[in-house]
C-alpha positions in Angstrom: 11.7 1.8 -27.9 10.3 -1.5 -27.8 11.0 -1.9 -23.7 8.4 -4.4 -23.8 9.7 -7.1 -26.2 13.0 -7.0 -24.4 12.6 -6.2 -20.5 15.2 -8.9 -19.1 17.8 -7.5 -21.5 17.5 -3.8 -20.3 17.5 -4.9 -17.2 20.8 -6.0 -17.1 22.0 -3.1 -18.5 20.4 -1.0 -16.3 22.5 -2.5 -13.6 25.7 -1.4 -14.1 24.1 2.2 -14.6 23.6 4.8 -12.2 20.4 6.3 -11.1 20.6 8.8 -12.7 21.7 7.2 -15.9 18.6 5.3 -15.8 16.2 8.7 -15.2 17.9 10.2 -18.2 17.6 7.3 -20.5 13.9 6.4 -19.5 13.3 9.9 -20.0 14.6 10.1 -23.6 11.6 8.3 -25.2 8.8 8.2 -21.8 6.1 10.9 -22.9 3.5 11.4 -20.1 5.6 10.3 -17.0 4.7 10.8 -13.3 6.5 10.2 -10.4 4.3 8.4 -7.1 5.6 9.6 -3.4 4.1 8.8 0.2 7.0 11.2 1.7 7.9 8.7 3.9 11.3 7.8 4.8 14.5 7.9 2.4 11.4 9.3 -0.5 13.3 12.7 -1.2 16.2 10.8 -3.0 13.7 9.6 -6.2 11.5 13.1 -6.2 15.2 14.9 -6.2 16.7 12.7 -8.6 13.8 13.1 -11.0 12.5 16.5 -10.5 16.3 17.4 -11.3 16.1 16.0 -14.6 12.3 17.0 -15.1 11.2 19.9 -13.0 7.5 19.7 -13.8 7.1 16.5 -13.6 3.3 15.6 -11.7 4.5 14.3 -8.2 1.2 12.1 -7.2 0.6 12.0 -3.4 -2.0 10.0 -2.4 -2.8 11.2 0.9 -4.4 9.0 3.4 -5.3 11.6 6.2 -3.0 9.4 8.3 -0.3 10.6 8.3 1.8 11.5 11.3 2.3 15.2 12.1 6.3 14.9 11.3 5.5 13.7 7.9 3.0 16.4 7.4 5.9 19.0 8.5 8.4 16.8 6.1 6.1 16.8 2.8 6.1 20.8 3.4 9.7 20.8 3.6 10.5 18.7 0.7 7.6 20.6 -1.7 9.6 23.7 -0.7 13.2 22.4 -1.3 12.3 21.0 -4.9 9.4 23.2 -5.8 7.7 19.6 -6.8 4.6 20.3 -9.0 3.1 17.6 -6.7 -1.2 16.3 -7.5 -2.9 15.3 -4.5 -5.4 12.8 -4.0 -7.2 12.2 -1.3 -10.1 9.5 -0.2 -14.0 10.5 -1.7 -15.1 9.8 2.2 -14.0 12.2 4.9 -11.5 11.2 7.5 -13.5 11.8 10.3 -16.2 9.5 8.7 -13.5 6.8 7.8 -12.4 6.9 11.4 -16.1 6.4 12.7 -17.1 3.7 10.9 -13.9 1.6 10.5 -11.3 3.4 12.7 -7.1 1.8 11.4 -7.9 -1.7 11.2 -5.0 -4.5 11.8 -4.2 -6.3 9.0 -5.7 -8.9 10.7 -9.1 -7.1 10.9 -11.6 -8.3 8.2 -11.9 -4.2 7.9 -8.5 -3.8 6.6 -8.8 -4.7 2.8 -11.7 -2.2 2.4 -9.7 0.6 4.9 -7.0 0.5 2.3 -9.5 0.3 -0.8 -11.0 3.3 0.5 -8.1 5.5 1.7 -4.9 4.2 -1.0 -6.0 2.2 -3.5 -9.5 3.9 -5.0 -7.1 7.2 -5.1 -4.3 5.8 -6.7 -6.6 4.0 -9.8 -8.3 7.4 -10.1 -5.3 9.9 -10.3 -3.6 7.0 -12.8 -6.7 7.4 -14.5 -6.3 11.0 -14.6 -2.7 11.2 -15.5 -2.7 8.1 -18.0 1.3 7.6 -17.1 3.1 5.9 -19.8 6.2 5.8 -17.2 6.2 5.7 -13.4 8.6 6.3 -11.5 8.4 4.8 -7.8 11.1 4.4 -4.9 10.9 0.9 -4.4 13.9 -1.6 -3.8 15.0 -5.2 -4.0 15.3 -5.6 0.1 11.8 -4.0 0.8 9.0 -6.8 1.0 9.7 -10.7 -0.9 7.0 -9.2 -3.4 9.3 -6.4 -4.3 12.2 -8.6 -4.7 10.7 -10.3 -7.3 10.6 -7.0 -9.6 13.4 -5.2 -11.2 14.3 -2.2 -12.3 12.2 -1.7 -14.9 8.4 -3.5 -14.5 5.3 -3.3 -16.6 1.9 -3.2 -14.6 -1.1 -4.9 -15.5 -2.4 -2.1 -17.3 1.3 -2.0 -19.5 2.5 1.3 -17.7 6.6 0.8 -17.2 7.1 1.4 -13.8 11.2 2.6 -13.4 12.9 2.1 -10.2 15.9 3.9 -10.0 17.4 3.1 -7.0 16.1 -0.4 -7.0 19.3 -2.1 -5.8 20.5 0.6 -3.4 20.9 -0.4 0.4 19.8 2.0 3.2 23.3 3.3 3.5 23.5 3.9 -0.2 20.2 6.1 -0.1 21.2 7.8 2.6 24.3 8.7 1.8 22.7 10.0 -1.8 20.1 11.9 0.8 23.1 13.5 2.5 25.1 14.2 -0.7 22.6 16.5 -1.7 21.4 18.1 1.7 17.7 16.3 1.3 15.0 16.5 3.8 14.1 12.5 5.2 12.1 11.3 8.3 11.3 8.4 10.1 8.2 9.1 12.3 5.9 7.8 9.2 3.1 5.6 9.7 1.5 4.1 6.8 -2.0 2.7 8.3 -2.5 0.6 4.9 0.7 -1.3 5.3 1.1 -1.0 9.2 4.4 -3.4 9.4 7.3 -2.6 6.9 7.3 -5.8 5.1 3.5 -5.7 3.9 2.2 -4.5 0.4 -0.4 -1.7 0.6 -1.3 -3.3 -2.8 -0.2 -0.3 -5.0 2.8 -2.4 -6.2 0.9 -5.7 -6.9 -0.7 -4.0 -10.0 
């Protein structure tokens, strides 16, 4: 399956399929696939529609120590409801340390690019590393960030993993009404200190 050599054209078939269409066909030929979560809101409706499909698949959680207690209590929840076989990462410095010396830095704050290096990004690269994903799925949409509605669908990172978004052209209603369908846990009390406002890049998806 030569996904590469003809992205634009899968693309547009992809469109007029459903989510789970897409899973099922990406699934047909991926061979080491992972799905990435932060658990944050409207996340259950990707780890459902793909742990349904593929039950083991790794669920990689890169968890910042930042997290709000709600989300905490949600992530417990959701692990439960789909018995996700989830990997967790978490940053090589401790949070109290991270906390000490550079606290949760504004965007604004010349400590912010190396916050996120050291809490997100650094744990992301190594559990890709780990995993070696020739297919990711994420949860991202079209309406998320001006960065994001550049993508697609389908997307290759720099490293030539395809990264699959299912639900890429789904509108909060849509989601949520798949999240209600199917009884899913969701919250809203998330904080994510790497991206801070909802229309920032952590820089995961800029790979």
């Amino acid at each position: 399956m030569k996904v590469a050599e003809d992205i634009l054209h899968y693309n547009e078939i992809l469109k007029r399929k459903t989510p789970n269409e897409i899973v099922e066909w990406v699934l047909s030929f991926a061979q080491r696939p992972v799905i990435t979560s932060n658990f944050g809101p409207y996340s259950s409706s990707l780890l459902h529609l793909v742990s349904d499909v593929i039950s083991n698949i790794p669920v990689i959680w890169c968890d910042t120590g930042f997290n709000t207690d709600a989300t905490y209590m949600h992530i417990e929840k959701t692990i439960k409801q789909l018995r996700l076989n989830v990997k967790k990462y978490e940053p090589a410095l401790s949070k109290s340390f991270i906390s000490y010396y550079y606290g949760v830095p504004e965007p604004e704050n010349e400590k912010h690019k190396l916050f996120t290096e050291i809490v997100k990004l650094e744990p992301f690269r190594r559990a890709m590393n780990e995993h070696k994903p020739d297919v990711w799925f994420s949860n991202i949409r079209q309406s998320q960030t001006p960065h994001r509605a550049s993508l697609d669908i389908l997307s290759f990172t720099n490293d030539g993993v395809l990264k699959v978004s299912p639900f890429f052209y789904y509108n909060n209603k849509e989601i949520y009404e798949y999240i209600q369908e199917h009884q899913l846990t969701n919250e809203f009390n998330y904080f994510d200190p790497t991206k801070v406002y909802s229309n920032r890049e952590c820089g995961i998806h800029l790979r």
